[in-house]
C-alpha positions as a Python dict, from the first residue, in 0.01 Angstrom:
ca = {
    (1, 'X'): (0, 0, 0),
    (2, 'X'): (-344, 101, 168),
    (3, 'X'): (-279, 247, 538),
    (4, 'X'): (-543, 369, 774),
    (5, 'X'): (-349, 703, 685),
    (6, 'X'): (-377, 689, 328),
    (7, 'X'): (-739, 640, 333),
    (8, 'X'): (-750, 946, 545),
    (9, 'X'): (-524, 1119, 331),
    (10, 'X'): (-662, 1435, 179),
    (11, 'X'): (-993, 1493, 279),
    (12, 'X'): (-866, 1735, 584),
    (13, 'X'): (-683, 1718, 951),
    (14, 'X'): (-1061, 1839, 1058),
    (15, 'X'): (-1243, 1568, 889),
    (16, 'X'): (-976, 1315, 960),
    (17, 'X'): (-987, 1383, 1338),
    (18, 'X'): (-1359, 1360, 1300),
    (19, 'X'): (-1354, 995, 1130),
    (20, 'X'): (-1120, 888, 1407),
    (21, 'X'): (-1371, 987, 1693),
    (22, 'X'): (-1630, 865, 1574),
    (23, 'X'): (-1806, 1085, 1340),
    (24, 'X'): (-1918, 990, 980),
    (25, 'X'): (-1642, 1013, 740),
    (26, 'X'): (-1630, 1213, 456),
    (27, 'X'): (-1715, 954, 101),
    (28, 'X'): (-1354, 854, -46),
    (29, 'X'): (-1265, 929, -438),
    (30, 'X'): (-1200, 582, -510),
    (31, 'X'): (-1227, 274, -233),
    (32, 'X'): (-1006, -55, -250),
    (33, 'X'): (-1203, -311, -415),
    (34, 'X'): (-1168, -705, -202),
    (35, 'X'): (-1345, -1016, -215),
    (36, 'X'): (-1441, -1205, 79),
    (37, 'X'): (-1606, -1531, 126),
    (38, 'X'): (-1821, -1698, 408),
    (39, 'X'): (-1774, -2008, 495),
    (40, 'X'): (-2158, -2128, 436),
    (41, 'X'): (-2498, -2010, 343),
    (42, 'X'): (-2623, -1710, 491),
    (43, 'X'): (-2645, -1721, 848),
    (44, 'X'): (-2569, -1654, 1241),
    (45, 'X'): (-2178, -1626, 1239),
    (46, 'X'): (-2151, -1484, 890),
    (47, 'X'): (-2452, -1214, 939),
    (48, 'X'): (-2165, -948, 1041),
    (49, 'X'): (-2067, -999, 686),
    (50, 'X'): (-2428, -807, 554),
    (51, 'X'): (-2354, -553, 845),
    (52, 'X'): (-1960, -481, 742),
    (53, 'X'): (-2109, -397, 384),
    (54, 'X'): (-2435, -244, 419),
    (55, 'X'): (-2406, -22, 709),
    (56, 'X'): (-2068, 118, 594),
    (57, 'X'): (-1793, -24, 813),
    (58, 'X'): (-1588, -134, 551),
    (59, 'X'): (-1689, 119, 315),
    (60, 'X'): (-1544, 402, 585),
    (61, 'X'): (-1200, 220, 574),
    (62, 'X'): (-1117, 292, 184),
    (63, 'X'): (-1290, -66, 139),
    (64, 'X'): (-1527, -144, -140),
    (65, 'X'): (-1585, -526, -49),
    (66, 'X'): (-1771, -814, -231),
    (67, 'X'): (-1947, -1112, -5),
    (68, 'X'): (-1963, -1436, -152),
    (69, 'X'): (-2138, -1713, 42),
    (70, 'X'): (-1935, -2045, 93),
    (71, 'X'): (-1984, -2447, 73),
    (72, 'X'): (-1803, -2520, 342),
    (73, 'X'): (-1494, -2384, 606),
    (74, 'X'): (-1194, -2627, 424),
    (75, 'X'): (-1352, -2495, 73),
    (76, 'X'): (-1323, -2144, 179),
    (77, 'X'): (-953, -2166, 332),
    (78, 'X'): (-848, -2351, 28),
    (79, 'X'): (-995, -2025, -189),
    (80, 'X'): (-838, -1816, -8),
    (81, 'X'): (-508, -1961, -2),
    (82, 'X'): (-509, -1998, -324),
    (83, 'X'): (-589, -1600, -372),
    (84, 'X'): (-948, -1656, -546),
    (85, 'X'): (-1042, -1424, -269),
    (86, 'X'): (-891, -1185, -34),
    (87, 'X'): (-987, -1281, 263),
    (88, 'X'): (-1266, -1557, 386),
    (89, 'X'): (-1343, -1725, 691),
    (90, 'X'): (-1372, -2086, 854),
    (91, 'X'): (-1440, -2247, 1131),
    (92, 'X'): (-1119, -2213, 1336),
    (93, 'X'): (-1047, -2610, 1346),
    (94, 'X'): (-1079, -2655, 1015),
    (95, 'X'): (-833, -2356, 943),
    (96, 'X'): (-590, -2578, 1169),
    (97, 'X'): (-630, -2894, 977),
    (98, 'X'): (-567, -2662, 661),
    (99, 'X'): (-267, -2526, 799),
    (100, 'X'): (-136, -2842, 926),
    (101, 'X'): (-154, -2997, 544),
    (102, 'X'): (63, -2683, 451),
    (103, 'X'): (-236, -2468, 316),
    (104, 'X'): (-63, -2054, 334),
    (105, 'X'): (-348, -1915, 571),
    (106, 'X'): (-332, -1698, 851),
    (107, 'X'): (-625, -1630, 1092),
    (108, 'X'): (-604, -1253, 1158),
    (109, 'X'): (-882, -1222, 1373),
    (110, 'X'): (-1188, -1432, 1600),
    (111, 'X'): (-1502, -1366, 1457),
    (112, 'X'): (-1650, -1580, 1771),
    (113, 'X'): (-1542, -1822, 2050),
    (114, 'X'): (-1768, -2097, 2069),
    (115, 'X'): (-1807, -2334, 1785),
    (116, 'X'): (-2115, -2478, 1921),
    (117, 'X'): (-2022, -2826, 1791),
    (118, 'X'): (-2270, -3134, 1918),
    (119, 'X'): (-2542, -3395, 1896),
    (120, 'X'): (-2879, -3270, 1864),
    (121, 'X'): (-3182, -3476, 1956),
    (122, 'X'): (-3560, -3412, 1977),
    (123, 'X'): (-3664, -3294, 2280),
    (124, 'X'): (-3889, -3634, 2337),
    (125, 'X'): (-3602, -3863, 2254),
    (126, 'X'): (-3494, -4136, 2500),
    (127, 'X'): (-3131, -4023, 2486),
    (128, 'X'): (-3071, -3797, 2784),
    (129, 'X'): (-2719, -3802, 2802),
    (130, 'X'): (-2460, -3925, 2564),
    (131, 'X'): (-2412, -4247, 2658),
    (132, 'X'): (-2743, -4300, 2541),
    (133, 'X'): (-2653, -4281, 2167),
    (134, 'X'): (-2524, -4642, 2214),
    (135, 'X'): (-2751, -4878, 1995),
    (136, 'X'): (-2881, -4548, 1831),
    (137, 'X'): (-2878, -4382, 1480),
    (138, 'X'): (-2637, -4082, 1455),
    (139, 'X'): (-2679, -3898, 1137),
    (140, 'X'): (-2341, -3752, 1004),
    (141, 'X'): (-2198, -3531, 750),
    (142, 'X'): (-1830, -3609, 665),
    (143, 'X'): (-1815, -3275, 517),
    (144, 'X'): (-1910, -3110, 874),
    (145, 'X'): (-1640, -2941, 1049),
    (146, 'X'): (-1760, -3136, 1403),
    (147, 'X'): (-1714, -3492, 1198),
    (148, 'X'): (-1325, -3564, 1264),
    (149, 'X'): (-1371, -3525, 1617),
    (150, 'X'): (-1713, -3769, 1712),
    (151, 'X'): (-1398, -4040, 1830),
    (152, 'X'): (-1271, -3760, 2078),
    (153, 'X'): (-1593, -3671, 2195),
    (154, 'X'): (-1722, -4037, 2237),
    (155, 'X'): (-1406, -4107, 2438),
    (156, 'X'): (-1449, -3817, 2660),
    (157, 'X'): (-1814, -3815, 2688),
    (158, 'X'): (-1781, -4182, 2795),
    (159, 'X'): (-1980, -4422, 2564),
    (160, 'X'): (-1852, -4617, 2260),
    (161, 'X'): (-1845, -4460, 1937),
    (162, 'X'): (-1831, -4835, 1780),
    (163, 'X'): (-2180, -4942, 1901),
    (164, 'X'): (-2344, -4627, 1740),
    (165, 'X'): (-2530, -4687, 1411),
    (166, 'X'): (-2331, -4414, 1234),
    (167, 'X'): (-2503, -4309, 924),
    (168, 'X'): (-2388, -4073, 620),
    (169, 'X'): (-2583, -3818, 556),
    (170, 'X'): (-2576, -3497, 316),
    (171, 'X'): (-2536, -3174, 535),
    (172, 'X'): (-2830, -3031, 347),
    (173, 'X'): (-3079, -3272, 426),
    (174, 'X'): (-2939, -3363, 793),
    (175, 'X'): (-3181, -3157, 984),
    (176, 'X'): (-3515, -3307, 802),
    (177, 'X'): (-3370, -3681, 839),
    (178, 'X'): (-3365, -3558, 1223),
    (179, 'X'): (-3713, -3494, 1192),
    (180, 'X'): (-3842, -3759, 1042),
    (181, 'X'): (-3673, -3967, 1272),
    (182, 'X'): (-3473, -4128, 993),
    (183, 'X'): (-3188, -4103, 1255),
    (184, 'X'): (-3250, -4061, 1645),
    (185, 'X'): (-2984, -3793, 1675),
    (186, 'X'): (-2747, -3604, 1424),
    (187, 'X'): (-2456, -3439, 1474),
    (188, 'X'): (-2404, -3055, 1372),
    (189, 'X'): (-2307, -2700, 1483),
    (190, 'X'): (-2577, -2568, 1715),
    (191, 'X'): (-2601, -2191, 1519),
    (192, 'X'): (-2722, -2425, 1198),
    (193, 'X'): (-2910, -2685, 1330),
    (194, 'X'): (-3103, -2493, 1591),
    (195, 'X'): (-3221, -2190, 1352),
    (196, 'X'): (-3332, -2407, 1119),
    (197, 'X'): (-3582, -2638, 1340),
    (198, 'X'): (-3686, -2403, 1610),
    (199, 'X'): (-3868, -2166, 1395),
    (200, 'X'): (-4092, -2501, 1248),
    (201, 'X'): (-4174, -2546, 1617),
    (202, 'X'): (-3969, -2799, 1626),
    (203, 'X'): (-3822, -2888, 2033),
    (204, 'X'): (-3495, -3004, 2032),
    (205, 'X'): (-3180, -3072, 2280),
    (206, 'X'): (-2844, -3020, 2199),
    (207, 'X'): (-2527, -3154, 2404),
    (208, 'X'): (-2222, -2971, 2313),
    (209, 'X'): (-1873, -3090, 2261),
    (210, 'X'): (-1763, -2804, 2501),
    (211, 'X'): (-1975, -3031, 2779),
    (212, 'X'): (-1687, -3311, 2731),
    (213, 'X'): (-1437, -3044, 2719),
    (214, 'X'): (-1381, -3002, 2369),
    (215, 'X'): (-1280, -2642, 2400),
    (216, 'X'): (-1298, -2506, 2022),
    (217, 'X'): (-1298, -2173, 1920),
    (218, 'X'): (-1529, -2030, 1672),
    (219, 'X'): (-1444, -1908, 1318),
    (220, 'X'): (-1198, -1707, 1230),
    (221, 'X'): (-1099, -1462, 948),
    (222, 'X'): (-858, -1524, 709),
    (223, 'X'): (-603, -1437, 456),
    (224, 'X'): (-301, -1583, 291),
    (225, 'X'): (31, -1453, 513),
    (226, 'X'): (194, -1271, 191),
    (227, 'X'): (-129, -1020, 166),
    (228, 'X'): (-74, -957, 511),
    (229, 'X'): (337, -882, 441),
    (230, 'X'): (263, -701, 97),
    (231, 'X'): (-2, -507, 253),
    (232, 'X'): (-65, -482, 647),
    (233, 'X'): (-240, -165, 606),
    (234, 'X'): (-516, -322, 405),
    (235, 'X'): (-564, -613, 670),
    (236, 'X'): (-573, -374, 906),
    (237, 'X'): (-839, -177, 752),
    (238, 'X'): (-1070, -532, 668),
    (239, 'X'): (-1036, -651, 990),
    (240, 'X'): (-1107, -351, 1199),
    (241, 'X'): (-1475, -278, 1012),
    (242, 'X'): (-1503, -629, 1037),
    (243, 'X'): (-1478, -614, 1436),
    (244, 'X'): (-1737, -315, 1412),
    (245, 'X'): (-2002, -432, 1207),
    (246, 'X'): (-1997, -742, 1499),
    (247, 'X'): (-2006, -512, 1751),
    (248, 'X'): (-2303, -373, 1601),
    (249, 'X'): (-2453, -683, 1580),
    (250, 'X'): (-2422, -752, 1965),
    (251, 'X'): (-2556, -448, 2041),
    (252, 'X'): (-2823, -316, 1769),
    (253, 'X'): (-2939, -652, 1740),
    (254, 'X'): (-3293, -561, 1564),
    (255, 'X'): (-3092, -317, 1302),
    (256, 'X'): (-2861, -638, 1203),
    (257, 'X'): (-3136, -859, 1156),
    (258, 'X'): (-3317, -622, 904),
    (259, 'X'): (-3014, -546, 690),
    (260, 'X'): (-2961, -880, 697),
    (261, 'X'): (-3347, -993, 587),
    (262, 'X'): (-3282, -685, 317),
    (263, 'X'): (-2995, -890, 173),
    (264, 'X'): (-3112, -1262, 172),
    (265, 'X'): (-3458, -1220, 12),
    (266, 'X'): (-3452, -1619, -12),
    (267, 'X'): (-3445, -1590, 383),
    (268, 'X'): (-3643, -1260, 415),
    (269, 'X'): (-3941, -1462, 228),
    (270, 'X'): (-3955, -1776, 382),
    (271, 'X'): (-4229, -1782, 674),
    (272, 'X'): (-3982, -1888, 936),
    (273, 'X'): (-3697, -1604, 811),
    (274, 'X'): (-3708, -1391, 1078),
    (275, 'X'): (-3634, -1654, 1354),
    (276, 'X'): (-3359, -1790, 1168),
    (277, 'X'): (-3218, -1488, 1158),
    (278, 'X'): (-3266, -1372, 1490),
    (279, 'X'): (-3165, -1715, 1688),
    (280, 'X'): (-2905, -1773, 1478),
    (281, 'X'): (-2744, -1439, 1549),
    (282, 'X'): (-2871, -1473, 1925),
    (283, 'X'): (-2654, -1816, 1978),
    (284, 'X'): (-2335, -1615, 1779),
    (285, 'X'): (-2330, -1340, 2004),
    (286, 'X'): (-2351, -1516, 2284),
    (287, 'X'): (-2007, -1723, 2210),
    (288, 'X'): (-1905, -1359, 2179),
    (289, 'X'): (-1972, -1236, 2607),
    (290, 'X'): (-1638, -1422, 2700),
    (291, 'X'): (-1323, -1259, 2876),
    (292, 'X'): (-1137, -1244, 2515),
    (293, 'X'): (-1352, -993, 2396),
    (294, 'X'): (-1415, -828, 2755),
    (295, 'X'): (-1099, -763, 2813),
    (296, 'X'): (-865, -746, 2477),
    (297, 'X'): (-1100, -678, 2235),
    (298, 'X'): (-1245, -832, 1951),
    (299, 'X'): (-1055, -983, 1728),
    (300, 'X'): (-829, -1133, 1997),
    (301, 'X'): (-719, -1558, 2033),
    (302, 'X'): (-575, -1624, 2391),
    (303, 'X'): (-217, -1797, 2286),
    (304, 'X'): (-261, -2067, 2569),
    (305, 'X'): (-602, -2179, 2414),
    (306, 'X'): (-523, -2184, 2015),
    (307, 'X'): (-224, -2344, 2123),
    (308, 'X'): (-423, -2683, 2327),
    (309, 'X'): (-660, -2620, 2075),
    (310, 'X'): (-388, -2689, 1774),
    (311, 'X'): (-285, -3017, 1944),
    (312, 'X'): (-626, -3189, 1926),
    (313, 'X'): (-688, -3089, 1646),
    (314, 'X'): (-390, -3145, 1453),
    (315, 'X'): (-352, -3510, 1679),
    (316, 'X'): (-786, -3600, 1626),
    (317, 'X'): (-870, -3412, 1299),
    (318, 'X'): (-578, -3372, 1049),
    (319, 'X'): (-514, -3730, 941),
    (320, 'X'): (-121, -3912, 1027),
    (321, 'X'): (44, -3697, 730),
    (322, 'X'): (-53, -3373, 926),
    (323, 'X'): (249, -3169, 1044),
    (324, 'X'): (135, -2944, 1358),
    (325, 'X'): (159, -2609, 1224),
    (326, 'X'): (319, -2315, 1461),
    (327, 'X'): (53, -2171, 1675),
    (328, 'X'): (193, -1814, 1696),
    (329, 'X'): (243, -1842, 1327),
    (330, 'X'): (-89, -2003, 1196),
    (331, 'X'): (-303, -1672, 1438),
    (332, 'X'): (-191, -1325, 1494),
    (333, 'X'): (-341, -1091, 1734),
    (334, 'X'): (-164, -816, 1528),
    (335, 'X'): (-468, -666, 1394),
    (336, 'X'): (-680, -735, 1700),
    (337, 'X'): (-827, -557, 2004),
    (338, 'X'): (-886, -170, 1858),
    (339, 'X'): (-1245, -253, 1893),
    (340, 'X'): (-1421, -289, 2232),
    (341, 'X'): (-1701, -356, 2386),
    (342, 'X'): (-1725, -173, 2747),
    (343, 'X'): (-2044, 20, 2973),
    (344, 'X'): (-2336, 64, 2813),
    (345, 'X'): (-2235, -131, 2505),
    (346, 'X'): (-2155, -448, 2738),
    (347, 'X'): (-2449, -436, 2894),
    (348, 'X'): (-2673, -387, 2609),
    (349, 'X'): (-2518, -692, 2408),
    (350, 'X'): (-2549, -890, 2718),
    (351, 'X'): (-2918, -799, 2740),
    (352, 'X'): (-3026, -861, 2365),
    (353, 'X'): (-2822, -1205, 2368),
    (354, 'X'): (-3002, -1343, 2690),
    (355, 'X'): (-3282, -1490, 2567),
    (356, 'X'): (-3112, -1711, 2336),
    (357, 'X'): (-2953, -1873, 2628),
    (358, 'X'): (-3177, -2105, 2683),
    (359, 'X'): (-3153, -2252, 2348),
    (360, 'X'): (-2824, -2438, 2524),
    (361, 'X'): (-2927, -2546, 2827),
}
């Protein structure tokens, strides 16, 4: 069983004491080897991912771990439940709707707080509000995460989801049909949608499901419940350098972006890289500057809201055979909250996320 003590074990109470304040620690004999898995191509909420690995906050934890990229939030829960990997992570409402079809996950930790779901239009387009998309095109992924719940947002935005031309259309290929005005709005997750246009100059508006009061957390990490019973030491030890490599994003901003560029060459390459990079990142950390993480730590999921949060989903997302899986159960704060973000640190994050704010207005 790895335990923040064993990995400490042996190299000294001097160097030990050292590690635990902060200091570099001394390079470990042999490192646990784990696999983890995104839940899409490289990106905004998985760039903390590049960090964890490259810059050494696993690696200082006795962990030696391998990044794949995912296809998709219910295709990485289902890996992970089924032990092809470690630990992964997934959009938080799709980790619900796993649960709730009896998928053995548990979400040990918030990677961020906003999921940024809603319909993006050109900044030209006629539709000013939602109830404009009546009589309109709305391109759609059924693969999306934000698909199950367009009849929940219709109903609470106010217009009527049945007099919307809803079209299918591949995720991959749903930003470029925006473009071309195949459709006259699409909908998506802001930190994917908005990276990828931007940068081509492209002006867009997005109206978020959080506008209606669709209150969705971000993604989450995950792992199957019987690693974290065999093992809690080694959860423990994943999820805290996970928590500090996204510190360090919120707060070396410039630093994460490079390692990141140094690891996706098929990003670093492309003319319009950078920006991706940067505004995707940008519109992560900023779901990240909420009380949560202000005042538990990272990591943490406020009970009352994955609780409300369960009940939509599970009632608007899961399908009738769904059985509402048990909130305290399904997330645990357990390994949660040893890494904060306080003074100068605060401030700094808050200052390097600002100017992506107005990418949401």
């Amino acid at each position: 069983m790895l335990t923040r003590r064993r990995v400490l074990a042996g190299v000294g109470a001097a160097a030990g004491a050292a590690a635990l304040s902060g200091f570099p620690r001394p390079a470990l004999a042999q490192a646990t080897k784990v696999t983890f898995t995104t839940s899409w191509i490289p990106e905004g909420p998985n760039l903390f991912a590049t960090v964890a690995r490259d810059k050494g906050f696993w690696k200082k934890h006795g962990l030696d771990v391998s990044v794949a990229r995912g296809s998709g939030s219910g295709a990485a829960a289902q890996a992970v439940a089924a032990g092809t990997f470690d630990f992964g992570m997934a959009a938080t409402p799709t980790a619900i709707i796993q649960a709730s079809r009896n998928l053995p996950i548990t979400c040990i930790g918030q990677i961020n707080y906003d999921a940024l779901m809603g319909i993006a239009v050109l900044a030209a387009s006629p539709i000013k509000s939602p109830k404009d998309l009546e009589g309109r095109k709305l391109g759609a992924s059924v693969t999306s995460g934000e698909y199950p719940f367009l009849p929940l947002y219709a109903e609470k935005a106010g217009f009527d989801l049945k007099t919307v031309d809803l079209v299918q259309i591949d995720g991959k290929v749903r930003e470029r049909s925006l473009v071309d005005k195949q459709v006259d709005a699409v909908s998506s997750f802001a930190t994917s949608t908005l990276p990828s246009l931007v940068p081509l100059g492209t002006e867009l508006r997005f109206m978020l499901f959080r506008e209606a009061g669709l209150d969705f957390y971000g993604q989450s990490l995950i792992t199957q419940p019987a690693r974290i019973e065999k093992d809690p030491g080694l959860t423990d030890a994943f999820v805290a350098g996970a928590m500090e490599a996204i510190r360090f994003t919120m707060t070396d901003f410039d630093e994460a972006v490079a390692l990141f560029l140094k690891a996706n060459s098929e990003v670093a390459i492309s003319s319009t890289g950078k920006a991706y990079a940067r505004i995707g990142l940008g519109l992560t950390n900023l779901t990240n500057l909420v009380p949560e993480v202000k005042e538990k730590g990272f990591g943490y999921a406020d009970p009352a809201k994955v609780a409300t949060m369960t009940d939509v989903v599970v009632r608007y997302g899961a399908g009738d055979k769904a059985v509402r899986p048990d909130p305290a159960a399904l997330f645990t704060n357990r390994f949660a909250g040893s890494v904060k973000l306080e003074g100068k640190d605060l401030a700094a994050a808050e200052a390097q996320a600002a100017p992506y704010r107005k990418y949401l207005i």
